[in-house]
LOZADREN-110322 format. One record per residue: residue number from 1; y, z, x of N, C-alpha, C in turn. Coordinates in steps of 0.2 Angstrom, whole numbers, plus 5000, padded with zeros to 4 digits. Layout:
N
<NUM, <Y, Z, X>, <Y, Z, X>, <Y, Z, X>>,
...
//
This chain:
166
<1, <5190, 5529, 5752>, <5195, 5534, 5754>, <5201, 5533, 5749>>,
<2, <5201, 5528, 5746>, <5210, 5526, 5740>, <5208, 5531, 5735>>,
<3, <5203, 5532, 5733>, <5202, 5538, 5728>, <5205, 5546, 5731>>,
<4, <5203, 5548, 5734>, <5207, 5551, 5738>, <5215, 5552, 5739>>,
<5, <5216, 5546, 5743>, <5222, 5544, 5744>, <5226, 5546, 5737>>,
<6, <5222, 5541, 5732>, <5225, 5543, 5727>, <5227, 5551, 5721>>,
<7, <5222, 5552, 5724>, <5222, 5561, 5722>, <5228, 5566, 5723>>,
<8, <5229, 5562, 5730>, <5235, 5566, 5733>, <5241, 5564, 5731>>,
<9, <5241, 5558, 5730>, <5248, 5557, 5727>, <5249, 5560, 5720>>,
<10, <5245, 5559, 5714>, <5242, 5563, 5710>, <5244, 5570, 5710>>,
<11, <5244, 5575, 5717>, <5243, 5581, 5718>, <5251, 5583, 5722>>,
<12, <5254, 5579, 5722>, <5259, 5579, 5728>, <5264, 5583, 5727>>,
<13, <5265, 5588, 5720>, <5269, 5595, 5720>, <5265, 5600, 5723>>,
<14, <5259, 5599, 5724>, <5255, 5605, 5727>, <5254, 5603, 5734>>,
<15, <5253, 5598, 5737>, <5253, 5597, 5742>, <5260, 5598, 5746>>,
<16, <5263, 5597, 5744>, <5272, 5597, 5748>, <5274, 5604, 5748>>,
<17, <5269, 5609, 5742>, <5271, 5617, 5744>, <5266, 5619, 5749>>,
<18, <5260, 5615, 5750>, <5255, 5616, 5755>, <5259, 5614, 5761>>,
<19, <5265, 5609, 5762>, <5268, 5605, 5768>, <5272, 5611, 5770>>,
<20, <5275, 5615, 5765>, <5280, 5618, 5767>, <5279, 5626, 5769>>,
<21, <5271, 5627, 5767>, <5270, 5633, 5769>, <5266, 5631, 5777>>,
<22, <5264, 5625, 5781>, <5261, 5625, 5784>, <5265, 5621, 5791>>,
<23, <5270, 5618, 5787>, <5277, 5618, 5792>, <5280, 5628, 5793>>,
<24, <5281, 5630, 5789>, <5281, 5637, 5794>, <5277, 5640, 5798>>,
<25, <5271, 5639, 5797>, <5266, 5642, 5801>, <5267, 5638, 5810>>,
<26, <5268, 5632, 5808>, <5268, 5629, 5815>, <5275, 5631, 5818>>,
<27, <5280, 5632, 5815>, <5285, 5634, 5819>, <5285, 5640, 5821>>,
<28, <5280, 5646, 5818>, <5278, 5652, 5820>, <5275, 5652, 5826>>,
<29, <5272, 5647, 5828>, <5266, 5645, 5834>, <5274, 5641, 5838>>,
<30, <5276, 5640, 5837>, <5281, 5634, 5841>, <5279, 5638, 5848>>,
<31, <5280, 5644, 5850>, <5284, 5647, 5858>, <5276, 5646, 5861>>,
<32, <5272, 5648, 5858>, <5265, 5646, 5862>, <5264, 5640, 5863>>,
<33, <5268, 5635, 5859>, <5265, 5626, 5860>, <5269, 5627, 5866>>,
<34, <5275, 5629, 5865>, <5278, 5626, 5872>, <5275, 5629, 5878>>,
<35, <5273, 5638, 5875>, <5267, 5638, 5884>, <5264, 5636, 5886>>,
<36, <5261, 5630, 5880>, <5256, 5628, 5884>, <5256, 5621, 5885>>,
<37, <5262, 5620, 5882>, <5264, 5611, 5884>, <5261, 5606, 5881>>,
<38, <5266, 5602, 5878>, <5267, 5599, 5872>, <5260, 5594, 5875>>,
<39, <5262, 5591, 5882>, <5257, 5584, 5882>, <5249, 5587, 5884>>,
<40, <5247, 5596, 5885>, <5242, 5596, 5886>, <5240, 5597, 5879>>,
<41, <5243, 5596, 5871>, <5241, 5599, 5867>, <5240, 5593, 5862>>,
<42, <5243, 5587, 5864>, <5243, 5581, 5863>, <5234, 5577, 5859>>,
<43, <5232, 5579, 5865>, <5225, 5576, 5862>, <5220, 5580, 5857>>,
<44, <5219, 5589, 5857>, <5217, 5591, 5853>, <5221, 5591, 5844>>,
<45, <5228, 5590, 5848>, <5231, 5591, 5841>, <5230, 5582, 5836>>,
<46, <5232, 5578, 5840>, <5228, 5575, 5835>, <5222, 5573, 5833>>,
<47, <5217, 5574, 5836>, <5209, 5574, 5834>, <5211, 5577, 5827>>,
<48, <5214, 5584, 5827>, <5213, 5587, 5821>, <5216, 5583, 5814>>,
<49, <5225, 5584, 5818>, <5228, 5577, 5814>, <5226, 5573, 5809>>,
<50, <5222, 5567, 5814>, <5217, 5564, 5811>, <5214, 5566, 5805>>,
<51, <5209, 5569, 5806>, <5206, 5570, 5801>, <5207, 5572, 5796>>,
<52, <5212, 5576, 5795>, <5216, 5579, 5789>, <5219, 5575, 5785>>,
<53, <5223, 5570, 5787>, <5228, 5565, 5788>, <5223, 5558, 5786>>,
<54, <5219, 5556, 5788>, <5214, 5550, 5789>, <5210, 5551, 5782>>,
<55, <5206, 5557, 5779>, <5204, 5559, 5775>, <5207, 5559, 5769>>,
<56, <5215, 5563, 5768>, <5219, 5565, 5762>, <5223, 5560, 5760>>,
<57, <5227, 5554, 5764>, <5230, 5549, 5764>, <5229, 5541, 5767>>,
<58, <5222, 5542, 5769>, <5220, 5537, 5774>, <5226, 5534, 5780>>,
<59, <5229, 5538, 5783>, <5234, 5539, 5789>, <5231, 5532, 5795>>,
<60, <5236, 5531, 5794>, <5235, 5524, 5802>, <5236, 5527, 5807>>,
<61, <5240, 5534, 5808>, <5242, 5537, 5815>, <5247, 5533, 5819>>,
<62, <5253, 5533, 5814>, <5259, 5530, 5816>, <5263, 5533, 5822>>,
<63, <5262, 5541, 5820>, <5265, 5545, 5823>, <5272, 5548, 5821>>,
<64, <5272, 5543, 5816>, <5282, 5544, 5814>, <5279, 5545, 5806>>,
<65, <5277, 5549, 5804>, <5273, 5553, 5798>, <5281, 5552, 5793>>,
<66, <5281, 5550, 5787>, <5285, 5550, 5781>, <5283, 5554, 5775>>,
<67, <5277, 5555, 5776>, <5273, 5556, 5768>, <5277, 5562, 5766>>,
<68, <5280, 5567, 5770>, <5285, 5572, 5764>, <5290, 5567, 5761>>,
<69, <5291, 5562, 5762>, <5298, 5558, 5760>, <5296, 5552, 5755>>,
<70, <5289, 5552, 5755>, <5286, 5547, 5750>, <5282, 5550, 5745>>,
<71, <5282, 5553, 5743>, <5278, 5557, 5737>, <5271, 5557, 5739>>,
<72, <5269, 5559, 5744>, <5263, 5559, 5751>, <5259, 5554, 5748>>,
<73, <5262, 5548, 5749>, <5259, 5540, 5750>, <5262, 5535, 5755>>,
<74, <5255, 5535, 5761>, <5258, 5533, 5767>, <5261, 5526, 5766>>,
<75, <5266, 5525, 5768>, <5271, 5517, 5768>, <5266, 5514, 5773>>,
<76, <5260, 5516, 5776>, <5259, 5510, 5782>, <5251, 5506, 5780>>,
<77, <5249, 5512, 5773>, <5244, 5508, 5770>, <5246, 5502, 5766>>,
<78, <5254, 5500, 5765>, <5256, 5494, 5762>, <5254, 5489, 5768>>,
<79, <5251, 5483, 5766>, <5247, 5478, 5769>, <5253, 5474, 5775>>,
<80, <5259, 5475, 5769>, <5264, 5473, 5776>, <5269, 5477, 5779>>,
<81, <5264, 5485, 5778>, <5269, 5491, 5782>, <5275, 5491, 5782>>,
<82, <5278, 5488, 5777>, <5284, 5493, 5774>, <5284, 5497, 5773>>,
<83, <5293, 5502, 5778>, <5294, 5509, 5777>, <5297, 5509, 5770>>,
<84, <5302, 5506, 5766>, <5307, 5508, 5764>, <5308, 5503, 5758>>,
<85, <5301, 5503, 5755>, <5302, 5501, 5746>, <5296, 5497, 5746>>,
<86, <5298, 5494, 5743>, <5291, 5488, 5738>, <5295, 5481, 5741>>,
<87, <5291, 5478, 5742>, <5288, 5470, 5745>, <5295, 5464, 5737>>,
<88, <5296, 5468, 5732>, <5297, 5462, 5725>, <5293, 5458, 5726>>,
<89, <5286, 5459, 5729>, <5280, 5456, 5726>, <5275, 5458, 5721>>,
<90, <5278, 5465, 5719>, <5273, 5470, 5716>, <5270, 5466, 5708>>,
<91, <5266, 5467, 5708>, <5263, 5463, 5701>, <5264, 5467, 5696>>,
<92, <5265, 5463, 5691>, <5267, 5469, 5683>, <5261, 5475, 5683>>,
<93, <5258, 5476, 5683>, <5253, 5480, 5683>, <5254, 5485, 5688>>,
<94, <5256, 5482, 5693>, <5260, 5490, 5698>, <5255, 5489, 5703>>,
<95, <5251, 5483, 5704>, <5247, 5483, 5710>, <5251, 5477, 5716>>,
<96, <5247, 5478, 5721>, <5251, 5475, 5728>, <5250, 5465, 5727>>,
<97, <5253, 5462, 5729>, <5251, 5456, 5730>, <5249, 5452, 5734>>,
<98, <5246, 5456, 5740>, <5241, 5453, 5745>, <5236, 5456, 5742>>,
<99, <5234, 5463, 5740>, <5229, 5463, 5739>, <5229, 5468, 5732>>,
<100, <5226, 5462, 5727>, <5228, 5464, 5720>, <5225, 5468, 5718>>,
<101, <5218, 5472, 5720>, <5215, 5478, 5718>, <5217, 5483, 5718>>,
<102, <5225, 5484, 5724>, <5225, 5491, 5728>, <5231, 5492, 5723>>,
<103, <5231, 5497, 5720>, <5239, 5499, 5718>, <5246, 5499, 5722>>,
<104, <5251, 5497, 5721>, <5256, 5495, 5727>, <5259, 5504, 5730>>,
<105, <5259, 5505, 5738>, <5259, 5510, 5740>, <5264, 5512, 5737>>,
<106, <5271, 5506, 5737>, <5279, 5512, 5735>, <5276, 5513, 5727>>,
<107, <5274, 5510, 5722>, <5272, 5511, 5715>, <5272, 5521, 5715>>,
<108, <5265, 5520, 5718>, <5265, 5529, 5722>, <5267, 5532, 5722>>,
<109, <5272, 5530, 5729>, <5275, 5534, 5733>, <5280, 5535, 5727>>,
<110, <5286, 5532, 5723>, <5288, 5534, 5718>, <5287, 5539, 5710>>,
<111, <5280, 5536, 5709>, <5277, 5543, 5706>, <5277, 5549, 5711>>,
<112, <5273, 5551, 5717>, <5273, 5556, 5720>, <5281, 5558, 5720>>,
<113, <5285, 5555, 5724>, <5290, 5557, 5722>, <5295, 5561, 5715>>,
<114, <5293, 5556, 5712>, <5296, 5561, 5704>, <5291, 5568, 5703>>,
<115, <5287, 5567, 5705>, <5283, 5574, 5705>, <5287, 5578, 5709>>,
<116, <5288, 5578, 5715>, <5290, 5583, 5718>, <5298, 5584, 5718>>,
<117, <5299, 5580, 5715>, <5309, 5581, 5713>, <5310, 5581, 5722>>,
<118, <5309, 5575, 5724>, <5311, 5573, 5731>, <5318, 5568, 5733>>,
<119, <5322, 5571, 5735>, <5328, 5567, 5735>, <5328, 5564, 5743>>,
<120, <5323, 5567, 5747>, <5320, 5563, 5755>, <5320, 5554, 5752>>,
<121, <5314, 5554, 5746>, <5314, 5545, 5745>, <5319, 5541, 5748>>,
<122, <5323, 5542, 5745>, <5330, 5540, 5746>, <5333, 5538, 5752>>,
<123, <5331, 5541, 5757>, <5331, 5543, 5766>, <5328, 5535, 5768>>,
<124, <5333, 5531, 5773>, <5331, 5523, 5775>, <5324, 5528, 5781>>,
<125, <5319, 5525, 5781>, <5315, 5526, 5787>, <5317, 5523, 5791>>,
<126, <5317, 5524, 5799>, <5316, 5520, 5804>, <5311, 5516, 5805>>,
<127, <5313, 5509, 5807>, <5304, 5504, 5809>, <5302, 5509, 5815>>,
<128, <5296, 5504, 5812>, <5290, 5509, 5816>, <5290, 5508, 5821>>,
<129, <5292, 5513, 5827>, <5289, 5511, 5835>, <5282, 5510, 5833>>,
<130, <5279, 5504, 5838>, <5271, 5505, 5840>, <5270, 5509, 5845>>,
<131, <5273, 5509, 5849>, <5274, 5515, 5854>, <5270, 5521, 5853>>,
<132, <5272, 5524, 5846>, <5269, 5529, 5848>, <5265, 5529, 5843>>,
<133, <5261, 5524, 5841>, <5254, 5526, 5837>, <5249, 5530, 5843>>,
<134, <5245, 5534, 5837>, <5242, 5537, 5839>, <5243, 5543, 5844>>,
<135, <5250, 5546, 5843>, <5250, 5551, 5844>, <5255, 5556, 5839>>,
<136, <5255, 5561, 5839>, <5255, 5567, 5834>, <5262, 5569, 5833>>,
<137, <5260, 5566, 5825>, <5269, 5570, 5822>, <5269, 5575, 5821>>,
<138, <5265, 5578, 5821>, <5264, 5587, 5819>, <5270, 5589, 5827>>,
<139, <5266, 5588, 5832>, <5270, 5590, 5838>, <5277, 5589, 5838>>,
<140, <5277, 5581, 5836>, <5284, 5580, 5835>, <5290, 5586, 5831>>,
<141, <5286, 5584, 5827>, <5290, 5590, 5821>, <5291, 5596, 5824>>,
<142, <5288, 5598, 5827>, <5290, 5605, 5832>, <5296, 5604, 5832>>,
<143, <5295, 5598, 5840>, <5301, 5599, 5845>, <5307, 5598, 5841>>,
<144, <5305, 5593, 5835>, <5313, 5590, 5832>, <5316, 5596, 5828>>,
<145, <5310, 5599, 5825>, <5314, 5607, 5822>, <5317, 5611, 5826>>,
<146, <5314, 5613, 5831>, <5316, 5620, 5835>, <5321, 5617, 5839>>,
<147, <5321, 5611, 5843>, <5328, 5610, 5846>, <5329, 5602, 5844>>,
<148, <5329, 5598, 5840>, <5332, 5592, 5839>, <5329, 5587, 5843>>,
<149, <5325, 5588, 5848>, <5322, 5583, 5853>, <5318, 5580, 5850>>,
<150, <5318, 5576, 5851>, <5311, 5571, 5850>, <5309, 5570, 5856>>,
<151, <5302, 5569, 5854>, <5297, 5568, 5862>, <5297, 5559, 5864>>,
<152, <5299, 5558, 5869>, <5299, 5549, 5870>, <5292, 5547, 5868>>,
<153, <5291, 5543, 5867>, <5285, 5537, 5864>, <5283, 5537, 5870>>,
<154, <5275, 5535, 5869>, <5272, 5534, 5874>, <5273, 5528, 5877>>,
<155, <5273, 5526, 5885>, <5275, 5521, 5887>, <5272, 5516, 5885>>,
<156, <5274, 5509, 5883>, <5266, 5503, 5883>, <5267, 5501, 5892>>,
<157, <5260, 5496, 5892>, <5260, 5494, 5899>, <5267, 5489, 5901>>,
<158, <5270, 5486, 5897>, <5275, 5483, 5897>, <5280, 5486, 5900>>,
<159, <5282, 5492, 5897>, <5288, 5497, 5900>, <5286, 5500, 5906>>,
<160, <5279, 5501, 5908>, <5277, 5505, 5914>, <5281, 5497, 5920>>,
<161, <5279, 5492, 5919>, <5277, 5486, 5923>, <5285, 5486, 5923>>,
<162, <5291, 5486, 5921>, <5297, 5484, 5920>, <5299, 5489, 5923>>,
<163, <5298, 5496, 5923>, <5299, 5498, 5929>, <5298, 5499, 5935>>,
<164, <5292, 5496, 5937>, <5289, 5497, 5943>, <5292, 5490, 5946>>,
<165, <5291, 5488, 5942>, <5299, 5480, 5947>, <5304, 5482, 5947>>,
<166, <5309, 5487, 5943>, <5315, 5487, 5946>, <5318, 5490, 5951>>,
//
């Protein structure tokens, strides 16, 4: 799949015009997600997710999706999931140094970037909640577009239990 992966970073001015025309599309659909409700739409939306995502950038399903902001090279295939630059372990050569086969993700993510004349790189990501792995930034993006909400993270069992003792 890094051949792949790597394509798309490679392709990532055409890809980011395919983000932006398929970011409209969804906000086109927004008022039917809400009819039909964000958490009944949860589980087919990402199946599909997945696949697109899992396939085009080998996506971990963070849930908190950056790749428009990284020259569509996911920060979470870096070995030590860093959002927000390169490790200064990066080997002259531009590969990672835990694992010295793989080109280093930010290397990438900075070529994809100049491809796309992306001023997002720039943008500090938030750490990654675990919380909401595996569930769907597409959704997300809706809610954050159309009214600024973000949808809370999934609970873990930790949060449920803290509550149920208080």
């Amino acid at each position: 799949m890094r051949a792949i992966r790597l394509w798309s970073v490679r392709h990532s001015r055409g890809l980011m015009k395919l983000y932006d025309l398929f970011e409209g599309v969804i906000m086109a659909v927004e008022p039917a997600t809400r009819r039909l409700g964000y958490s009944r739409l949860e589980a087919p939306v990402v199946a599909v997710e997945h696949g697109i995502k899992a396939l085009m950038f080998d996506c971990q399903m963070c849930g908190q999706c950056a790749l428009s902001s990284t020259g569509m090279s996911c920060p979470m295939n870096c070995p030590k999931n860093l959002r927000n630059g390169p490790c200064g372990g990066v080997r002259a050569d531009g590969h990672c140094e835990v694992k010295p086969d793989m080109p280093c993700v930010w290397v990438k993510a900075w070529e994809g970037s100049l491809a796309i004349a992306n001023e997002k790189f720039l943008d500090v990501q938030q750490p990654v909640d675990h919380r909401m792995k595996g569930s769907s930034s597409w959704l997300r993006l809706i809610r954050q577009k159309k009214d600024g909400d973000y949808p809370q993270p999934r609970s873990s069992a930790r949060d449920a239990a803290a509550r149920k003792a208080a």
